[in-house]
C-alpha positions, -999 to 999 in steps of 0.1 A, spaced: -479 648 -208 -466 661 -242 -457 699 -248 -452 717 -280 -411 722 -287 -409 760 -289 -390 757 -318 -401 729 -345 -435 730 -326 -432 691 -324 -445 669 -298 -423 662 -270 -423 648 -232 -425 678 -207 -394 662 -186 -378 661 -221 -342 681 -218 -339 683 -256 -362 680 -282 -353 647 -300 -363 665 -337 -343 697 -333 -322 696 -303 -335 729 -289 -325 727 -250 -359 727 -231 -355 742 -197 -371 723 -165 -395 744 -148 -374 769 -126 -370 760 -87 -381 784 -62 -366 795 -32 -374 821 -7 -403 833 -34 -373 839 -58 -375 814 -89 -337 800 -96 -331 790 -131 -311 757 -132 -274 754 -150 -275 750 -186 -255 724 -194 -246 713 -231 -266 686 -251 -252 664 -273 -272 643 -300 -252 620 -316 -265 610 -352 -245 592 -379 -235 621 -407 -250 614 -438 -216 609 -456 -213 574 -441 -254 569 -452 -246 578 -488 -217 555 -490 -240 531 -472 -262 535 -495 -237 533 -524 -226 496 -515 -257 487 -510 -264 495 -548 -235 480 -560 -243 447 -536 -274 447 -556 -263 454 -588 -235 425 -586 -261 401 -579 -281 410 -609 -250 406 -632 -242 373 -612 -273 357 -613 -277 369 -651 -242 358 -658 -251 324 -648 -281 319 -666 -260 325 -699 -230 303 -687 -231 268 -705 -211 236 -690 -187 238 -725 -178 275 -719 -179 284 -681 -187 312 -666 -194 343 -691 -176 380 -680 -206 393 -668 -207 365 -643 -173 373 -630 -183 414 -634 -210 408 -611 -188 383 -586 -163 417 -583 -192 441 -582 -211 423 -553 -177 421 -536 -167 451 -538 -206 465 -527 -206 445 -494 -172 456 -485 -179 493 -490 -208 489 -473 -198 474 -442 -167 494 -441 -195 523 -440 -215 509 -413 -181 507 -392 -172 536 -399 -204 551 -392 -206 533 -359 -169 539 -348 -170 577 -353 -208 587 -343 -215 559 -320 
């Protein structure tokens, strides 16, 4: 059975703790004992999210990841047997290089210090 959160007013389970949009603590129905309802313990919640500091710079090498594989691929369609490989080919090698290490470095990071 789904309640209303008191305090985003979103849909959650009624044996919810937490709601999973806001994190406002949900208390259980109270006990009752000797006609006397007895509130249960509160007890702290933590929801653990990744910050969005390591999503930007996820987000970041993901853009340069693409970006070097745009100046690769164009690179190469210019590059000619006689000359080699053009600069932009080689901009575009460092540039994809550089977005897939920032951009698993972010998703380690993101992991290692949010879970």
């Amino acid at each position: 059975m789904l309640v209303s959160c008191p305090d985003c007013e979103h849909k959650i389970s009624r044996r919810a703790e937490s709601c999973p949009f806001c994190g406002y603590r949900v208390l259980p129905p109270a006990r009752v004992e000797r006609g006397i309802p007895v509130a249960p313990p509160l007890e702290p919640v933590t929801i653990q999210q990744t910050a969005k500091r390591w999503k930007k710079i996820q987000l970041w090498g993901a853009a340069l990841t693409l970006i070097g594989l745009i100046l690769g691929m164009i690179g190469l369609g210019l590059s000619s047997p006689l000359t080699g490989p053009p600069v932009v080919a080689l901009l575009g090698l460092l540039t994809l290089s550089a977005g897939l290490v920032i951009f698993i470095t972010a998703r380690v990071c993101g992991w290692w210090y949010h879970g």
